[in-house]
C-alpha positions in Angstrom: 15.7 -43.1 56.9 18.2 -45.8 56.2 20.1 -44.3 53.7 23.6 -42.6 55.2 24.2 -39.2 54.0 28.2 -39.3 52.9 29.5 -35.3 54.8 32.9 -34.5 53.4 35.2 -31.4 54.9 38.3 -31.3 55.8 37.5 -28.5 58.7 37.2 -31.1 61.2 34.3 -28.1 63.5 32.4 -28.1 60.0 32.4 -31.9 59.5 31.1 -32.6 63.0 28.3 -29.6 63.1 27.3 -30.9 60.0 26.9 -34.5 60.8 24.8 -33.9 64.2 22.4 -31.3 62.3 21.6 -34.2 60.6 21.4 -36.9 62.8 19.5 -34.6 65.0 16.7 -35.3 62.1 17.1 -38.5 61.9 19.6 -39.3 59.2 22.3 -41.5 59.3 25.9 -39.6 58.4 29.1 -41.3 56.9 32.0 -38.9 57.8 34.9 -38.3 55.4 38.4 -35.2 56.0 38.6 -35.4 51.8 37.2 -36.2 48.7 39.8 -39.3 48.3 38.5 -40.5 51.6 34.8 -39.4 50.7 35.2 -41.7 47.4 36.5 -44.6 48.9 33.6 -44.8 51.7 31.1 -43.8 48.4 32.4 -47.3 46.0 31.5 -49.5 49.4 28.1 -48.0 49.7 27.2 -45.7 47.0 25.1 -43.1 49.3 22.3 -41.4 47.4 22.9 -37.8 49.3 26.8 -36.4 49.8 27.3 -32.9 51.3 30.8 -31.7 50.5 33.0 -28.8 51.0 34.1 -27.4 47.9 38.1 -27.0 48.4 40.1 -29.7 50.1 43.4 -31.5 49.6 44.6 -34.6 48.0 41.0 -34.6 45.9 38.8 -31.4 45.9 35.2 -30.9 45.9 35.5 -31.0 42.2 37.0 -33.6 41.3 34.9 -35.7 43.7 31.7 -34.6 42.0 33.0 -35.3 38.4 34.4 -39.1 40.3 30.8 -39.9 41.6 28.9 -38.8 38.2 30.9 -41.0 36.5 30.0 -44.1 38.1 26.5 -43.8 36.7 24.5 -44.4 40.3 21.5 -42.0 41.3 23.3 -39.8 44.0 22.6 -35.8 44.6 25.5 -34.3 45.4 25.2 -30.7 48.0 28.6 -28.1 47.7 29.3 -26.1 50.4 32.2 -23.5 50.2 33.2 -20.4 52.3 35.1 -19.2 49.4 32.2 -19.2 47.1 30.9 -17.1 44.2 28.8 -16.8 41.2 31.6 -18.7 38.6 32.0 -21.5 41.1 28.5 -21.6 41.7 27.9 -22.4 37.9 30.5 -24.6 37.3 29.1 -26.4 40.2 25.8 -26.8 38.5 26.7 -27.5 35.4 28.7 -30.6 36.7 25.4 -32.0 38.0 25.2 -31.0 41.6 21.1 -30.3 43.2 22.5 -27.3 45.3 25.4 -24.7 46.3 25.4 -23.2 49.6 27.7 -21.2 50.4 29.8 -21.1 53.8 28.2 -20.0 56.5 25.1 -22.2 55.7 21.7 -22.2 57.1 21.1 -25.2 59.0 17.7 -25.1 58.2 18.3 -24.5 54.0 20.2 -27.7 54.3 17.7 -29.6 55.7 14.9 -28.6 54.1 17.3 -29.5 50.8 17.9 -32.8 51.6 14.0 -33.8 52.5 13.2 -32.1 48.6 16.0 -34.7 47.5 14.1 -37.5 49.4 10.8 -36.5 48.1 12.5 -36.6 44.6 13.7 -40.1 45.2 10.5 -41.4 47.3 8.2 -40.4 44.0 11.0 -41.9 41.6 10.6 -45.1 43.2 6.9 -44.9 43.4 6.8 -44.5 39.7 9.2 -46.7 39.2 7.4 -49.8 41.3 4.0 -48.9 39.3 5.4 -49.4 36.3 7.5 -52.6 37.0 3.8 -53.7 38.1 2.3 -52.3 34.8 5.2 -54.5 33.0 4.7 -57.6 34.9 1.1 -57.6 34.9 1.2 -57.0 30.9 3.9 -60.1 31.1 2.2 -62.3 33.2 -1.0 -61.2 31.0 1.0 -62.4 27.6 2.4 -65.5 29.6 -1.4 -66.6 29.9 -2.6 -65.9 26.9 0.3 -68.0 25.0 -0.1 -70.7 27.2 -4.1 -70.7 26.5 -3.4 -70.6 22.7 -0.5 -73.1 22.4 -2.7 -75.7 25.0 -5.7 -75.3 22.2 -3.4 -75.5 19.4 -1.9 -78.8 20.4 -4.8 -80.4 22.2 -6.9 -80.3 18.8 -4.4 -82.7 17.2 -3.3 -84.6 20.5 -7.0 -85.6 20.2 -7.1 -87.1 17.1 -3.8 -88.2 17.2 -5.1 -90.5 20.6 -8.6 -91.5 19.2 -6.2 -92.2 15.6 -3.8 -94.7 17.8 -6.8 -96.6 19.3 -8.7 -96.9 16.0 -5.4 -98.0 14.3 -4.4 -100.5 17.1 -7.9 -102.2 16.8 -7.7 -102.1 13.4 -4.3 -103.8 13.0 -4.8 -106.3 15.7 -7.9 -107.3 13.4 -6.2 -107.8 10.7 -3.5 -110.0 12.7 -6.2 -111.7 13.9 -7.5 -112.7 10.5 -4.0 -113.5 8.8 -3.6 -117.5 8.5 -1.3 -119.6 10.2 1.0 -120.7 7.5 2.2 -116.9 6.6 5.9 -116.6 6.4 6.4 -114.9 9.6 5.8 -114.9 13.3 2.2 -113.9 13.8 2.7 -113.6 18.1 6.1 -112.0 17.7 4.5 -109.7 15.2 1.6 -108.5 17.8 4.2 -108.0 20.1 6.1 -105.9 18.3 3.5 -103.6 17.2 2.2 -103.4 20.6 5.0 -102.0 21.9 5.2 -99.4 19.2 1.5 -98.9 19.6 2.7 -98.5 23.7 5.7 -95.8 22.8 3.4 -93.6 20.8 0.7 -93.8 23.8 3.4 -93.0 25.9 4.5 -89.6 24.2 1.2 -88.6 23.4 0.6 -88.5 27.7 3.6 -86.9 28.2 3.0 -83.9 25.4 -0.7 -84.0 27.1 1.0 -83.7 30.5 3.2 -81.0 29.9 0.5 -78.9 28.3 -1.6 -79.2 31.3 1.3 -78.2 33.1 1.8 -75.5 31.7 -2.2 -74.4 31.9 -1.7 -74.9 35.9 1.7 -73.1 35.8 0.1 -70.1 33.8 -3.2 -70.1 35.6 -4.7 -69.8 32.0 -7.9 -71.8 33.5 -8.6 -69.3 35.9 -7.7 -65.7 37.5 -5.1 -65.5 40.0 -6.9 -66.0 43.4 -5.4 -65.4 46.1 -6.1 -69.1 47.7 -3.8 -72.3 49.1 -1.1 -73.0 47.0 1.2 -76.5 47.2 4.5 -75.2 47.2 6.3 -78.6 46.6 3.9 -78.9 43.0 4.9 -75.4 42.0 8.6 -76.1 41.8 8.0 -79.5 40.1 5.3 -77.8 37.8 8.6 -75.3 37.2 11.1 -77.9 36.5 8.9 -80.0 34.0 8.3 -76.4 32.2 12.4 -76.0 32.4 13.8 -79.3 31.8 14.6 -78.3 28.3 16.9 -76.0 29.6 19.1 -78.9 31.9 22.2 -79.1 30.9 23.3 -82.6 30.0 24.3 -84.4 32.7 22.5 -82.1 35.7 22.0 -83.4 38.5 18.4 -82.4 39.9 18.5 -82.8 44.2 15.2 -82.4 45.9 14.9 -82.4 49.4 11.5 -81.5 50.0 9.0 -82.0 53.3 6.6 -84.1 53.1 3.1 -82.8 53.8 4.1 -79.2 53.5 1.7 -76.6 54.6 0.1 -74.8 51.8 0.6 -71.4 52.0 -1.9 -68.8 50.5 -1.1 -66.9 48.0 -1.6 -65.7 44.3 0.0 -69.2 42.8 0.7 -67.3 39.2 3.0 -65.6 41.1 4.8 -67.2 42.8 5.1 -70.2 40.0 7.2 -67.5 38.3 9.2 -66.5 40.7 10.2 -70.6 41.1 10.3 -70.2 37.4 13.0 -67.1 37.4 15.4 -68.8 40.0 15.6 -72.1 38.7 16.3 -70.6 35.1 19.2 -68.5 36.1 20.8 -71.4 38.2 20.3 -73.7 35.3 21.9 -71.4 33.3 25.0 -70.3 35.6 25.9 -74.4 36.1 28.4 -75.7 33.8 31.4 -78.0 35.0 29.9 -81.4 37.2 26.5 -79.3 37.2 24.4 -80.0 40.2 20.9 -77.8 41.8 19.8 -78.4 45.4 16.2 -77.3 46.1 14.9 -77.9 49.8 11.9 -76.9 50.9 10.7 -76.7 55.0 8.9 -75.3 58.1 10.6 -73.0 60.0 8.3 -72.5 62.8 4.2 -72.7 62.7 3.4 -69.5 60.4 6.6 -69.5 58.0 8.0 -72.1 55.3 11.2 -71.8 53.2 12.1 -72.5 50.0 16.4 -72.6 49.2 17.9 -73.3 45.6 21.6 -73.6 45.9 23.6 -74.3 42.7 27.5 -75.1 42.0 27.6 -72.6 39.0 29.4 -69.8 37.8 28.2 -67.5 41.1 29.0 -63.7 41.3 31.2 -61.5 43.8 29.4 -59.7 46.6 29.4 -56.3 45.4 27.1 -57.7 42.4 24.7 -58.9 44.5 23.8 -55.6 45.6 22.6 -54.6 42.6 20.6 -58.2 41.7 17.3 -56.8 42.1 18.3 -52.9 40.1 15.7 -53.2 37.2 17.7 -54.1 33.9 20.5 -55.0 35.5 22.2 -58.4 34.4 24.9 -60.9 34.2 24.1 -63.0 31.5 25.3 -62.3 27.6 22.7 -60.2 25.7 20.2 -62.4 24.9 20.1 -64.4 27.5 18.1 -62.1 30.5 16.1 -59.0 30.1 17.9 -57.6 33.9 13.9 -58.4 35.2 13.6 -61.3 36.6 14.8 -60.9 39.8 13.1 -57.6 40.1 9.7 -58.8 39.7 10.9 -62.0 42.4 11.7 -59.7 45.1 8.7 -57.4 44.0 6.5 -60.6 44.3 8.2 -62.1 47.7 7.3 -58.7 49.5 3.7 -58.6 48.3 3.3 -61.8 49.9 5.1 -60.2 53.3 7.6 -62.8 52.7 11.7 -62.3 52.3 14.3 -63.7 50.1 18.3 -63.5 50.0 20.9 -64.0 47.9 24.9 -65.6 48.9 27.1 -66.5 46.3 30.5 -66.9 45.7 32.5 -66.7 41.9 32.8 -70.0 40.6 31.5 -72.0 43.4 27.7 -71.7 44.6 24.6 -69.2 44.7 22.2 -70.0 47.2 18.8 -68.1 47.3 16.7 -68.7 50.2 12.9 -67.8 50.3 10.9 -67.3 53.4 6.8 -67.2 53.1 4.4 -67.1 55.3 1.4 -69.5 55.3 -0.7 -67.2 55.3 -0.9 -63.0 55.6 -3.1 -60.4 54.7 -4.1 -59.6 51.1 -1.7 -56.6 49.6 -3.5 -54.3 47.0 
């Protein structure tokens, strides 16, 4: 139970009964006299239970319901009031509240109220991780199947455009080959030349080829998602090849990685998009001098960690909190769907690893991954 229960009264008796009922069972208990007092300790921590008294000065039970309602966050609210009847009750209830108790309360009511509200929120959050599952297996589904089409789609005509380029080179170089001394140009010079064209378009061809095999290794589209050794050093490289379209001009790219990491197991997919998700958003926040650190190392024999620290547009504290809230973003519309980080963290913790976020406006986010090389299979 690591979520505080906010208790608000102004009866001092009332507020400390209350307060060891619960801790007594094992909740945690953030005490406030009022409901101005009650709402400041709420903005810091946003509590997902508050027990208040329904009449006390400077801001009543009222208007501190009507104060944390409006904020939008999932909190159940419990009234208590000695002077309490049906109207009040209502009025109460129609403002949002889960319960009304009146004054003098039964310890055990209360309790029994607030393990209903827990249950509520427990099977909330189970749905809510099954279908965040649902959408990322559908995503990661699509990912692969896009990847598989666009490889075949372009490897067709990378094929005859490479056998084309040898067929043409031979062909031309014949043809050099056969023309007479006394033309009117530079027969070696003229080789020359066209070999070097002939070089540039062998170039690009490789590199198109390159980045579409990328891409199938990224994606997995060449095989299921096995949960097997994974080079952690090639995923983020795989990631920045995918990404470099997104670089702003001028980025500078710092990679300090170990040599010889140890491969960690894992479901690769996974984790390639995870890379994927942090690298995009730090490409995206950089703007003035832009510059991304990645590091990777070994913390001790079982653990490795992976830190992306960028000089980009960061984000205030209280922000960061909310990071991994499905949906939630700080990019213009268009630009993020609020799930990337979601799925990140969602992905970290299947693989018993741990990742956190520091930041600081207009300066630097960091994010720093722990793994361990190797952990027991989650369903």
């Amino acid at each position: 139970m690591t979520d505080k229960i906010l208790v608000v009264d102004d009866d001092a008796d009332i507020l400390n009964f209350v307060c060891e009922i619960l801790e007594l069972e094992g909740y945690q208990t953030d005490r406030a006299a009022n409901g101005a007092e009650a709402l400041q300790l709420y903005k810091k921590d946003f509590h997902k239970i508050i027990v208040t008294d329904a009449n006390m000065p400077q801001m009543n039970g009222e208007e501190l319901v009507k104060s944390v309602m409006a904020t939008g966050h999932p909190t159940e609210v419990i009234v208590m009031s000695g002077y309490a009847d049906m109207d009040m009750a209502i009025s109460f209830i129609r403002l949002g509240v889960v319960a009304f108790l009146p004054k003098p309360f039964d310890p055990e009511e209360l309790i029994n109220t607030i393990k209903k509200i827990n249950d509520k929120f427990r099977l909330i959050e189970e749905a809510r991780k099954k279908q965040l599952d649902s959408i990322e297996y559908e995503r990661l589904t699509i990912t692969a199947t896009m990847a598989a089409g666009l490889a075949h789609e372009i490897n067709n005509p990378l094929s005859f455009i490479s056998g084309d380029l040898q067929l043409l080179q031979a062909d031309f170089e014949k043809t050099l080959n056969n023309i007479t001394c006394d033309m009117p140009f530079d027969v070696a010079k003229m080789k020359d030349k066209v070999k070097n064209r002939f070089e540039r378009c062998r170039k690009g061809y490789q590199r198109i080829a390159s980045i579409i095999n990328t891409l199938r290794t990224f994606s997995g589209v060449d095989q299921e998602d096995e949960y097997a050794e994974c080079d952690i050093n090639k995923s983020i490289e795989d990631a920045l090849v995918l990404l470099s379209d997104k670089q702003k001009e001028n980025t500078v790219i710092v990679k300090n990685f170990q040599p010889n990491l140890a491969k960690v197991y894992c479901y690769s997919k996974q984790l390639n998009h995870c890379f994927f998700h942090i690298l995009l958003n730090a490409m995206q926040a950089v703007d003035k001098d832009p510059q991304i650190t990645i590091a990777t190392g070994t913390i001790d024999d079982a653990n490795i960690f992976v830190r992306i620290l960028d000089n980009g547009s960061g984000m205030p504290t209280e922000q960061i909190r909310y990071i991994y809230n499905p949906f939630y973003t700080t990019k213009n519309v268009g630009e993020g769907t609020g799930l990337g980080m979601t799925f990140t963290r969602n992905i970290i913790e299947k693989h018993h690893g741990r990742i956190s976020i520091r930041s600081s406006p207009n300066v630097f986010t960091e994010v720093i991954i722990r793994l361990p090389i190797k952990h027991e299979k989650k369903a």
